[in-house]
Phi, psi and omega in degrees: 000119166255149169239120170267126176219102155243145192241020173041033155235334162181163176230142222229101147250121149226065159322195202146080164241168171225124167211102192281150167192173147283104174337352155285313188263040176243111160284179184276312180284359188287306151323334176269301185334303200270344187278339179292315190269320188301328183238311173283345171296328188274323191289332183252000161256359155287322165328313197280286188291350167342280150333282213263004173290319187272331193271319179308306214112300212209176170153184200211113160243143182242069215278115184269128142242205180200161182300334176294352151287355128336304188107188174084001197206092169288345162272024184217066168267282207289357162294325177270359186281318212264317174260042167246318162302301195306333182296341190275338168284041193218323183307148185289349174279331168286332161299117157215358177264019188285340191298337165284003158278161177255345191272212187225151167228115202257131151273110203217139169244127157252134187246139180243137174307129154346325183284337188287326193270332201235000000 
């Protein structure tokens, strides 16, 4: 389920399914499954607030992952495969439209331990 709450000061993903496997037993859509909602899911609700992320001036986007993107944990390869993209939508290199701002637009990923989720 994603929830959008926007206050045109930040935008907060933490979307979110679990469908555990052993990289054998993981089909290919099971893996498109988890990158849609975990990573094109985070990506297309920072797409949507952009624009007003820019016209406030200042703002926050907030990309939840987890340690199972790490590795280490064979039954959570396509859960960690997927909120290790999402994570790239928090690198300062994926910020590039800020020089049109006069504020900072902060991008931050928080990751919570594996223990937290399961």
């Amino acid at each position: 389920m994603t929830e959008l709450r926007f206050d045109g000061r930040a935008v907060i993903n933490n979307a979110g399914i679990h469908d555990p496997g052993l990289f054998e037993e993981l089909t290919v859509d099971r893996y498109r499954t988890m990158l849609d909602v975990h990573y094109f899911g985070a990506l297309f609700v920072t797409k949507a607030a952009w624009p007003h992320l820019i016209e406030s001036g200042s703002g926050q986007v907030v990309n939840t992952v987890s340690e199972a993107m790490l590795g280490g944990i064979p039954e959570l390869s396509s859960y960690g495969a997927a909120k290790g993209a999402s994570r790239t939508i928090s690198t300062p290199s994926w910020i590039f439209a800020m020089p049109r701002s006069p504020n900072p637009l902060r991008c931050r990923c928080d990751r919570y331990p594996v223990d937290q989720h399961y």
